[in-house]
C-alpha positions in Angstrom: 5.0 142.0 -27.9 7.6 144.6 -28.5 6.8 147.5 -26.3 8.7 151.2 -25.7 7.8 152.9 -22.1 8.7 156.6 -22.2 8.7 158.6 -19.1 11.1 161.2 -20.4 12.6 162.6 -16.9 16.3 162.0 -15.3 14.3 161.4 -11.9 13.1 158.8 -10.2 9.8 159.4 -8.3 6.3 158.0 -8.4 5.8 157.9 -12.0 9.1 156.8 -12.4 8.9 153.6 -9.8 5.6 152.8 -11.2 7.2 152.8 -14.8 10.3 150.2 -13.3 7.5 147.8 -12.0 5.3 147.2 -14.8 8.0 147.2 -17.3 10.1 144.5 -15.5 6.9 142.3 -14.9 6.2 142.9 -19.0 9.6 141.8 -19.7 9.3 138.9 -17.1 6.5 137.6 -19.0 8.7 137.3 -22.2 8.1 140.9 -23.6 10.3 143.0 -25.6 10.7 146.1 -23.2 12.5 149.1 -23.6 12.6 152.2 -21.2 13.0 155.6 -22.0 13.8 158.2 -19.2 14.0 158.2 -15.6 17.3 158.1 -13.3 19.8 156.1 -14.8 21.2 154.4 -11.9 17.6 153.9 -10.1 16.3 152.6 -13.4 18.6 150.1 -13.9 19.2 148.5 -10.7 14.9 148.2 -11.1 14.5 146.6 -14.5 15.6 143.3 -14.2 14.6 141.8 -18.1 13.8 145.2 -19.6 16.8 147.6 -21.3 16.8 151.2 -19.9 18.0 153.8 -22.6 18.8 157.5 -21.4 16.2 160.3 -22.4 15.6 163.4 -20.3 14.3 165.7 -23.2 11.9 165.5 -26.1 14.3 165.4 -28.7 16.6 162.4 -27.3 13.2 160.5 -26.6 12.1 161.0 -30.3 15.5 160.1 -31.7 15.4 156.9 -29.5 11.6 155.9 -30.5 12.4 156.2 -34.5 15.8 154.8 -34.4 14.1 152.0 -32.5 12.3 150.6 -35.4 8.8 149.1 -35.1 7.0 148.6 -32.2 4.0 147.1 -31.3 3.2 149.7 -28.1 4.5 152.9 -26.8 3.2 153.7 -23.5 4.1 157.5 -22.9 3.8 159.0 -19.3 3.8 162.7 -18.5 3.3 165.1 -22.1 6.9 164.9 -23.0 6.9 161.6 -23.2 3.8 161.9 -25.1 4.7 164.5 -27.7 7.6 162.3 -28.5 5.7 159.2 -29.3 2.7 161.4 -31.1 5.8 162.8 -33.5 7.6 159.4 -33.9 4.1 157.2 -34.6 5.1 157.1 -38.4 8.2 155.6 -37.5 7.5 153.2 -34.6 4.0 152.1 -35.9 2.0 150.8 -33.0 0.0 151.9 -31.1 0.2 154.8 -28.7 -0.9 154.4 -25.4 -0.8 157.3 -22.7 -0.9 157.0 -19.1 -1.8 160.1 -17.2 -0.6 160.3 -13.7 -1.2 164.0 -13.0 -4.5 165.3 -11.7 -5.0 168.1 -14.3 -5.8 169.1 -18.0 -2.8 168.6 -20.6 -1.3 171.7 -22.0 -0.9 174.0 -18.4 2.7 175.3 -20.0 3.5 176.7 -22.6 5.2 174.3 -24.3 2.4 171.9 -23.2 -0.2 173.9 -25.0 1.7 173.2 -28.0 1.8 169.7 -27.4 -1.7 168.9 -26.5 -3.0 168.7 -30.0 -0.8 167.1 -31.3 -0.7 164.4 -28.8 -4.6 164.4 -28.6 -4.6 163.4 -32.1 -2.0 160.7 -32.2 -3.0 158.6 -28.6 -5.1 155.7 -29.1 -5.6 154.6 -25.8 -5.8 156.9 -22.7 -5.8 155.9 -19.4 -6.4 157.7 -15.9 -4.4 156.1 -12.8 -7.5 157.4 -11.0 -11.1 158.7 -11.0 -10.0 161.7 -9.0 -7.3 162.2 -12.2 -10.1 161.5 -14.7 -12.0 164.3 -13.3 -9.9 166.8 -13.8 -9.0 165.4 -17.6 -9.8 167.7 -20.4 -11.7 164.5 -22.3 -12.7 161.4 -20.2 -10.3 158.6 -20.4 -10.6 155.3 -22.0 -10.4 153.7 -18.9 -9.3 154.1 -15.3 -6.7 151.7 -14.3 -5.1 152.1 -10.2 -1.9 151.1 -9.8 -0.8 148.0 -8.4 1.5 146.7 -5.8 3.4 144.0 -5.5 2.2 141.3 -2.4 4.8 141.2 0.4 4.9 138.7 3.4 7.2 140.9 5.7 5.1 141.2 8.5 4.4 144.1 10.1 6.2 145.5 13.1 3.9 145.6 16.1 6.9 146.8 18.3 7.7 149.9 15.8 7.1 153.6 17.1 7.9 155.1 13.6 5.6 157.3 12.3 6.8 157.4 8.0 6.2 160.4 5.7 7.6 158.9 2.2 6.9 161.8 -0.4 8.7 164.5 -2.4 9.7 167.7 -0.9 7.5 169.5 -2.8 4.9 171.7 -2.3 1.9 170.1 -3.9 2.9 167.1 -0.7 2.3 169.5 1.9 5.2 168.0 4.0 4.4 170.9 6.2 1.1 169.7 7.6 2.6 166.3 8.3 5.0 168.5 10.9 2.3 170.4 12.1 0.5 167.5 12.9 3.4 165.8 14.5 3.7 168.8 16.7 -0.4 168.3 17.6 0.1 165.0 18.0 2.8 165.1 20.8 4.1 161.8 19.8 7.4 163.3 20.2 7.0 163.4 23.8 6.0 160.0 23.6 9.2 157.9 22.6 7.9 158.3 18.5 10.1 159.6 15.9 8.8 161.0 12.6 11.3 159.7 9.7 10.6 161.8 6.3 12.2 160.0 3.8 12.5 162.4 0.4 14.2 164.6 -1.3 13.2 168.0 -2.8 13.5 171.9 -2.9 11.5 172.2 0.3 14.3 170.0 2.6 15.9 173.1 3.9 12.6 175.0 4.4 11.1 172.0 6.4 13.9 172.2 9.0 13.8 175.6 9.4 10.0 174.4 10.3 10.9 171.9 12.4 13.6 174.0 14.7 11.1 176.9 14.7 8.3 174.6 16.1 10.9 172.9 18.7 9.5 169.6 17.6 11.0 167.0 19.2 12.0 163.0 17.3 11.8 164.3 13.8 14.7 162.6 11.3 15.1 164.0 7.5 15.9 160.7 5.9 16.6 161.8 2.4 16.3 160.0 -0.7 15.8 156.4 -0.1 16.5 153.7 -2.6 14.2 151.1 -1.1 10.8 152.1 0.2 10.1 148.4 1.2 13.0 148.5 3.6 11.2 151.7 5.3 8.0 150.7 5.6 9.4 147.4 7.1 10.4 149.5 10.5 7.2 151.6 10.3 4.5 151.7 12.5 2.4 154.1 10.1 2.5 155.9 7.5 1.4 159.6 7.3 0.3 160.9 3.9 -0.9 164.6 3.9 -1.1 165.5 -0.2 -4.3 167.6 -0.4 -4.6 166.6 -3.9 -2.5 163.2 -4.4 -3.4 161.6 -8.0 -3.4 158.3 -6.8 -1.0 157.9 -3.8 2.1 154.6 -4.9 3.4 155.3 -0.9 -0.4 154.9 0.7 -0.7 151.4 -2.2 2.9 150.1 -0.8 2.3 150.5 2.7 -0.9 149.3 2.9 0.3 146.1 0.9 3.2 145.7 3.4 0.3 145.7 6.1 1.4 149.4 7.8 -1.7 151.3 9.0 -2.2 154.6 6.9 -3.2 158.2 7.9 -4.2 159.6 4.9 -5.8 163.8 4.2 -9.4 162.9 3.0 -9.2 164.1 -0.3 -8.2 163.1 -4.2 -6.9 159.2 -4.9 -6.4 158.5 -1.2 -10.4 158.1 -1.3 -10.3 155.3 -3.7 -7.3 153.5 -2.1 -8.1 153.9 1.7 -10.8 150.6 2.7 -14.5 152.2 2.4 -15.1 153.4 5.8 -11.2 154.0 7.0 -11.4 156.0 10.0 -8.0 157.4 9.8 -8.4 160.5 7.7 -8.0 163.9 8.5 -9.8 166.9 6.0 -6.7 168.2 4.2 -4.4 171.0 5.2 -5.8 170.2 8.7 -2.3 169.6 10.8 -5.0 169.8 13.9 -7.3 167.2 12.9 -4.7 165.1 11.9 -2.9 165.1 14.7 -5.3 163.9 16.8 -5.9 160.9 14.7 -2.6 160.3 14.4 -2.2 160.2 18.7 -5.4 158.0 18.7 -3.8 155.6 16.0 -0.4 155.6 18.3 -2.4 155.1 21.5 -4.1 151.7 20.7 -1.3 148.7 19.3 -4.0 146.4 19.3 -6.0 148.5 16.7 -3.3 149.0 14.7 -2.6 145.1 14.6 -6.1 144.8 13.0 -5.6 147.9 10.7 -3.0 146.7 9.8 -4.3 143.2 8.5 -7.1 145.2 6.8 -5.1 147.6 4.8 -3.3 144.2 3.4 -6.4 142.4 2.7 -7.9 145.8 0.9 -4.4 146.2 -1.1 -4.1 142.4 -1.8 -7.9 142.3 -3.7 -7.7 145.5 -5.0 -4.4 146.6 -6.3 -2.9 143.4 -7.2 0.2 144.4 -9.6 0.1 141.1 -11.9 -3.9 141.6 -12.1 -2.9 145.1 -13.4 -0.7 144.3 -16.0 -3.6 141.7 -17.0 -5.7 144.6 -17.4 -3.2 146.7 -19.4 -2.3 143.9 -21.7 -6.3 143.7 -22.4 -6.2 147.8 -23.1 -3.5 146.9 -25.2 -5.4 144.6 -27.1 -8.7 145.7 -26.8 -8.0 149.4 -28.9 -9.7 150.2 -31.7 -6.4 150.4 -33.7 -5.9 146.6 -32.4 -9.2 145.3 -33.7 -9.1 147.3 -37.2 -6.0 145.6 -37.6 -3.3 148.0 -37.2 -2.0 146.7 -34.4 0.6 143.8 -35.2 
């Protein structure tokens, strides 16, 4: 199967990572993959099998898919990848899948509000990475399809007394809660440390925070190339997104066996174990703080946490079971079983 992945960014964030997974496991599988978009030096070091291609704009992306030649699939993520593969489909010829990854209509910019037509007519197969993102579609998707994660056998650190915030900068994380909480918690007092590990335009901002609340065992990590490698020295991780899509960081450290506190609010309810008690109502630095002492307090609990958040990611998120189930939305479109779908 010759397939085109379009992300159409020069970052490399959730979307992009996600993109970087399925692609190589696609290519190991004997797949013609090509990847469009995304950080070039990231990208690349992640492919392994699958040929990265630079395109940051519309435009680039466009002139990539039609000079491509045929393809069996293009699987856009985010609109700009998606306008490109709506305006190219005469040229490429498959079958245009979309993956949405963003909890919210299509067409919120301007530019977007041109695209969404187009691109509504033109995708064949749309897919939601989440209920909480299918909500908040302006049609309901196809399907809804979670990420997946890959299995690890690193086992967790029983000994750590790292708490891990692994997220953007950004506003729509609410990094600021996380610090609030630390502060409730008093973990700092307690021989923890707080690693946030990210980059963004809220860095500077955030330690401004942190010096104005005098909190104490608080490290600003940066970008981090391997997220595996972090969670492998983490005792648990701290996700505080009022309104996270789906939630890659909660997935990976859950599969890697670290104990999550998670707000109680958009994909972090279908991810968490039914019943998780660690969860705090978002924007609640108070509330979370406390659960995030009680977590610390008890090493036995977390031992059995953690063997429960790897169990939960193991039989639910399963990355090679996911690209199963994209292959079948591949093949089970209607443009696949009229025919005009190579």
């Amino acid at each position: 199967m010759k397939i085109t992945h379009a992300v159409v960014t020069d970052a490399f964030a959730g979307t992009e990572r996600y993109v970087c997974e399925i692609a190589r496991r696609q290519a190991q599988r004997g797949h013609d993959v090509v990847v469009l978009g995304g950080s070039g030096v990231r990208m690349r070091a992640e492919l392994e099998g699958a040929v990265w291609q630079h395109a940051s704009t519309v435009p680039t992306a466009l002139a990539r898919i039609v000079t491509g030649g045929q393809r069996d699939v293009v699987h856009a993520h985010l609109t700009k990848a998606e306008l490109a593969g709506a305006l190219a489909k005469p040229a490429h010829g498959g079958l245009l899948v979309s993956t949405r990854h963003i909890a919210a209509p299509r067409g919120r910019s301007r530019r977007g509000r041109f695209a969404a037509p187009v691109v509504a007519r033109s995708v064949d197969v749309e897919i939601a990475i989440s209920r909480h993102v299918a909500a908040a579609m302006e049609r309901p998707p196809h399907l809804v399809l979670h990420n997946g994660v890959a299995a690890s056998g690193v086992p967790y650190d029983t000994r750590s007394r790292t708490v891990l915030v692994l997220q953007r900068l950004a506003p729509e994380k609410d990094t600021e809660t996380a610090l609030r909480a630390w502060g409730a918690s008093h973990l700092g007092d307690c021989g923890w440390h707080l690693d946030v590990a990210g980059g963004g335009e809220q860095r500077e901002a955030l330690e401004r925070l942190t010096r104005q609340l005098r909190l104490r065992g608080v490290r600003f990590l940066g970008e981090v190339n391997d997220a595996a490698t972090r969670l492998a020295t983490a005792g648990l991780l701290l996700a505080p997104a009022p309104s996270e899509p789906l939630g890659l960081s909660v997935l990976e450290a859950m599969a890697q066996g670290v104990p999550v506190v998670v707000s109680a609010s958009g994909g972090h309810l279908e991810t968490v174990p039914p019943g998780w008690a660690w969860v705090f109502p978002p924007g609640d630095a108070d509330a979370a703080g406390v659960v995030l002492a009680a977590a610390a307090a008890d090493d036995q609990l977390r031992v059995q946490a953690s063997g429960q958040v790897r169990s939960h990611a193991m039989a639910h998120f399963d990355v090679e079971r996911h690209v199963d189930d994209l292959t079948a939305a591949y093949e089970s479109s209607p443009a696949h079983r009229l025919g005009l779908w190579r």
